[in-house]
N, C-alpha and C positions, 0 to 999 in steps of 0.2 A: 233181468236178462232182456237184451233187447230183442222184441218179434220181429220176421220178417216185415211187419208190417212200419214199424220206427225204428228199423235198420235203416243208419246213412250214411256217407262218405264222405268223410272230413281232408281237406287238403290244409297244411300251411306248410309256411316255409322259414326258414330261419334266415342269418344275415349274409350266408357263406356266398350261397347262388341264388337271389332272390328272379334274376332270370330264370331260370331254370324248373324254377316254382311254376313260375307263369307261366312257363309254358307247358309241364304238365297238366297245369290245370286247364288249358285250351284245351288239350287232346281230350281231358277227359267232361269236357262240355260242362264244367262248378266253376265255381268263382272260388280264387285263394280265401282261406279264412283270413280273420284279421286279429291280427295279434300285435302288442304292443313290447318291442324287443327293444332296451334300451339300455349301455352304459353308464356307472355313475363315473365321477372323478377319479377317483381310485383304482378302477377298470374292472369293479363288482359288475355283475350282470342283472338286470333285471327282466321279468317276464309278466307278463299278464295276458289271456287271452281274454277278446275283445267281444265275443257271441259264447255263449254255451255250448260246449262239447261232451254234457253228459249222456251217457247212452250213446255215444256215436263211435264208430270207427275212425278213429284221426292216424293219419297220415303225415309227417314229419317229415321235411325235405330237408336236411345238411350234411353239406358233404367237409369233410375232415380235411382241407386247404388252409394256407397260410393267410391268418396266424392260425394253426394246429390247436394249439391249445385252448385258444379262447372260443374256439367254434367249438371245442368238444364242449366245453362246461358248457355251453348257451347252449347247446342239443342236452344235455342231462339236465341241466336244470327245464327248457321247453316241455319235458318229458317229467319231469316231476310234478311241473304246472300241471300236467294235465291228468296227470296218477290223481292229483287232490281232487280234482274239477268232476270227477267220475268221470272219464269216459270209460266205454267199455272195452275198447280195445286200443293197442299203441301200436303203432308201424315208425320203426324211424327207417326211411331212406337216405340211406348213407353213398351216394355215388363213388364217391373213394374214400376209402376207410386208411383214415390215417393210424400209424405206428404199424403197417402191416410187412415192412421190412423187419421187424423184430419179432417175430414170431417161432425162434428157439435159441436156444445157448450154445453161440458157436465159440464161446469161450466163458473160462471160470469168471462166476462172479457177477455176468452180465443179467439182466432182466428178460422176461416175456413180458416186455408191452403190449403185443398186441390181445395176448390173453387179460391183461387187466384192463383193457380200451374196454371189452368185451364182456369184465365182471363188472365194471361200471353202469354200461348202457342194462345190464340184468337188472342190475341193485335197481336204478332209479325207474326201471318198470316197464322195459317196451314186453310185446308181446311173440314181434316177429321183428326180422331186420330185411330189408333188402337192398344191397349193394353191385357193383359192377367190378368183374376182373378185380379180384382179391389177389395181391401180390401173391400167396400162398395157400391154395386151396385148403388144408387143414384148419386154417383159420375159423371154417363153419364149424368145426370141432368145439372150439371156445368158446361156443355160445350152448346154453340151456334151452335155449327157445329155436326153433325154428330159421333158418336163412334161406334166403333166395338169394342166388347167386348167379347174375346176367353175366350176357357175356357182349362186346363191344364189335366182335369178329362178323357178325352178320351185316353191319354196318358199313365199316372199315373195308373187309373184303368187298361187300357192292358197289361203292367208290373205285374200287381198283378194276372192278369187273368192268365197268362202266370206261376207264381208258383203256382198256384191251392191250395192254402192254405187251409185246412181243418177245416169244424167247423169256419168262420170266424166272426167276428165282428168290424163291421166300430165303430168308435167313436167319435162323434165331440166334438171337446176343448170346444165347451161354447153353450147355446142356439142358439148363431147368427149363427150358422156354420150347424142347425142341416138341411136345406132344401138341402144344398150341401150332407152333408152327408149320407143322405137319397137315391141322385142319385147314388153316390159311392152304396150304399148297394144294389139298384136295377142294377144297372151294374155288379156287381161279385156276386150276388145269395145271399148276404150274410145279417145278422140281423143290428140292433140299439142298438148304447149306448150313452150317453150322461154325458159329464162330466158335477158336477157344478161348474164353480170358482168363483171369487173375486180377485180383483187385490188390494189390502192394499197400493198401490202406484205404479209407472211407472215402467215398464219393471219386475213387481212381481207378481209370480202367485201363489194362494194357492188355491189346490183343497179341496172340503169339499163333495162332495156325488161323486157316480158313480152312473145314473140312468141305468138300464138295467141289463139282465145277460151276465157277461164275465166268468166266475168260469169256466175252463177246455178249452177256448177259446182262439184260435189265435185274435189278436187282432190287427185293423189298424187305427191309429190316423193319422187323416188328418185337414188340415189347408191351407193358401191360404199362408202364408208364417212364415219363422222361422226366426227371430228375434235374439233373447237372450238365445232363447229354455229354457226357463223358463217353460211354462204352457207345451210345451213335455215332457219334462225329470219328471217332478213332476206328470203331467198325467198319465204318461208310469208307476212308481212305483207304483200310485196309483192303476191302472187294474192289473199288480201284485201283490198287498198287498192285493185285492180283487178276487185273484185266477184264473187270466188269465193266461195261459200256457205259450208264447209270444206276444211282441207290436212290431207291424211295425210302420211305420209313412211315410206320404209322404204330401211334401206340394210345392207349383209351385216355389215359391219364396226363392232361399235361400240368406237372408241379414246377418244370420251369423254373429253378432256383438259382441264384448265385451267377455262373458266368455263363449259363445255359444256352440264350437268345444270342447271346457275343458268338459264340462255339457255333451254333446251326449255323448262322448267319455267313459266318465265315468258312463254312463247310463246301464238300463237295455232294451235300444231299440236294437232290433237285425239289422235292417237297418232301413236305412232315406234315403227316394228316393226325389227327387227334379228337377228339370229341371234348364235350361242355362239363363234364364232368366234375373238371373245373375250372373257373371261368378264368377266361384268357385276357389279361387288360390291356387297354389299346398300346400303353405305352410295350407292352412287349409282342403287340400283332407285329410281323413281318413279311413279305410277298413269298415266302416260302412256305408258312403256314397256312393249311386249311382244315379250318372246327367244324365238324359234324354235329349236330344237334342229337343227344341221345334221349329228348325229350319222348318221341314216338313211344320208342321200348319198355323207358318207364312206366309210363301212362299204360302202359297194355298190361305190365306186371302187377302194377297196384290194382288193375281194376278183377285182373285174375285173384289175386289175392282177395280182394274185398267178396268176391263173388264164390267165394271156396270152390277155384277152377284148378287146372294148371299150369305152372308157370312154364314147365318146362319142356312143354308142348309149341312152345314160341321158340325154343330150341331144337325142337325134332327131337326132345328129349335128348340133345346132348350137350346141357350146362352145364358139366359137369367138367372143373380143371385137366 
């Protein structure tokens, strides 16, 4: 058992956000470790780590971004490397946890992904996980071990506090969204609105009400991440066809898929703020978007964690979905 005394704190990072690494590891004044993460021909994965991690507390940086699946096995296998290696504890930091849209059976037949993302990452041996804005809070359910569950709103809202937007109104995409966006509204001063949708099939959104008043109102749609930016772009028109002045939008996650970047682009949103969560590549950077660094947060969480503090006191104790 390791004493206080060769108790240490281990950082790497995997190949998802290797930014993202570095820069928690700045915050937290270590050098990334060094680990040798390499494909073979076939698209096996290989891992090795480069210094000795037994006895240490290691910390795991990948976040569940495209390609999904090859980053999960390169985080389970990272994490098996290190189950052999001894260390004595696992931390995988997962900033977006991929398959977390599947997280129950809205029809016969279909699977719980995100519960098996989750009997995975057990099986091969972490000890804790900490991740950002979990599509569906229940998800810390799925897991055996322990989650910290940050949240992206202390960031995102201080960005918006910081352009003092006038007359403002948060709006959440769908019922599920509206207890977040409720603390958005009590964080910037600002009112409620509530989209209705319906999704007629996968990745499609048709809005049919706007509940609240936007008529003459700056307006701020938020979400926990953007996708296809289907239910943005179509929400965004929507509070302007319903006489909102402007729509901001800010959501933690940008996965950015498919005709995403074409849709903002050609939208009537003024900006889309988002965080590094995951990383954003130049070819789809555009003057409408702007990425917040959620390097700080993490770096404060893991070092709460390694220090058996609270995480959730960086919250005011309210991380809680």
């Amino acid at each position: 058992m390791a004493s206080e005394e060769t108790k240490r704190l281990m950082l790497f990072s995997g190949r998802s956000n290797p930014a993202l690494g570095r820069e928690i590891a700045e915050h937290l004044g270590i050098q990334l470790g060094k680990v040798e993460v390499a494909s073979f021909s076939n698209g096996e994965i290989y891992v090795r780590y480069l210094e000795s991690v037994r006895g240490a507390d290691v910390f795991v940086v990948q976040t569940l971004s495209e390609p999904v699946n090859d980053n999960l096995i390169e985080l389970l296998i990272m994490v098996d490397a290190l189950k052999r290696a001894s260390a004595h504890r696992i931390f995988a930091v997962v900033p977006h946890y991929g398959y977390a849209r599947q997280d129950k059976k809205a029809a016969a037949r279909e699977p719980i992904t995100a519960k098996l993302v989750a009997d995975l990452l057990t099986t091969a041996g972490i000890n804790r996980m900490i991740t950002v804005d979990l599509h569906a809070g229940q998800i810390q359910g799925f897991f055996n071990v322990p989650v910290d569950h940050l949240m992206g709103l202390p960031l995102l809202a201080g960005y918006f506090k910081e352009k003092n937007l006038k007359d403002l109104v948060i709006v959440s995409p769908d019922v599920g969204r509206v207890k977040m966006a409720k603390r958005y509204a009590d964080k910037l001063g600002a009112s409620l609105a509530i989209l209705h949708k319906t999704r007629p099939a996968h990745n499609v959104a048709e809005i049919t009400h706007v509940i609240g008043e936007v008529k003459g109102h700056s307006c701020l749609m938020i979400d926990d991440m953007v996708d296809t930016a289907g239910t943005l772009t179509t929400g965004a028109q929507a509070l302007i066809d319903h006489g909102a002045k402007e729509v901001y939008a800010c959501a933690t996650h940008a996965v950015l898929s498919g005709p995403a970047v074409e849709r903002i682009k050609n939208s009537v949103i003024k900006e889309l703020v988002t965080t590094n969560t995951i990383p954003v590549p130049e070819h789809k950077m555009i003057p409408k978007f702007k990425v917040l660094s959620i390097s700080g947060l993490l770096a404060r969480a893991i070092r709460n964690v390694y220090e058996d503090r609270s995480v959730s006191a960086l919250f005011d104790g309210q991380n809680q979905p």
